[in-house]
N, C-alpha and C positions, 0 to 999 in steps of 0.2 A: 390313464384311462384309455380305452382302446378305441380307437374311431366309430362314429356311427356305423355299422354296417348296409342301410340305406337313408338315403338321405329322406327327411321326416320322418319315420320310426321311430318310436316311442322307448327309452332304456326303463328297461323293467325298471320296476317298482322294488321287488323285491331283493334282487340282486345288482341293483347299479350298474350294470352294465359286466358284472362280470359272472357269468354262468357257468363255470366249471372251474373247481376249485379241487386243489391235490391235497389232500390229507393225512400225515404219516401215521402211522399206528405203534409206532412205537419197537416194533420188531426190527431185527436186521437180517439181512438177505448173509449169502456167504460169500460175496465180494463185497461185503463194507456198507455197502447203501441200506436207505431204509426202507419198505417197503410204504406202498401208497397205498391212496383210495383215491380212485378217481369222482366226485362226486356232483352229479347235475342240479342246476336249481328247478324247484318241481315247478314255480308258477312258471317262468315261459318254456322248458322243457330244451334247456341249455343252447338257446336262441341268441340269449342276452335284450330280446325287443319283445313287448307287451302289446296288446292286442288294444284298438281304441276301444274306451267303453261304449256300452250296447246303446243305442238311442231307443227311446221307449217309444212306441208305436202312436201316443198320441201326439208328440214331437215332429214323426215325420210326416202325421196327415195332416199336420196344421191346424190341428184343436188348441185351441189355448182356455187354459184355466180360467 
């Protein structure tokens, strides 16, 4: 697993910590390799860290149910 990139930062949800992932496709190139896809994860937008959730508005004024 790849280090926090800041310390308290949140590791997506989605992707665990690993947001960009190479994908072969099955072709081969003409020196032997095979071709990729390079592909981002869409919820943190290849960050790897998640956004805290929203605090709802009667939370931060101190309403309490």
């Amino acid at each position: 697993m790849p280090a926090n990139p800041r310390p308290g930062a949140r590791v997506c949800g989605h992707c665990d910590g690993f947001p960009v992932v190479a994908i072969t496709t099955g072709t081969r190139l003409p020196d032997g390799s095979r071709a990729t896809l390079r592909v981002s994860c869409p919820a943190c937008s290849g960050s790897g860290t998640s956004r805290p959730a929203a605090v709802p508005a009667s939370a931060r004024a101190g309403v309490s149910c």
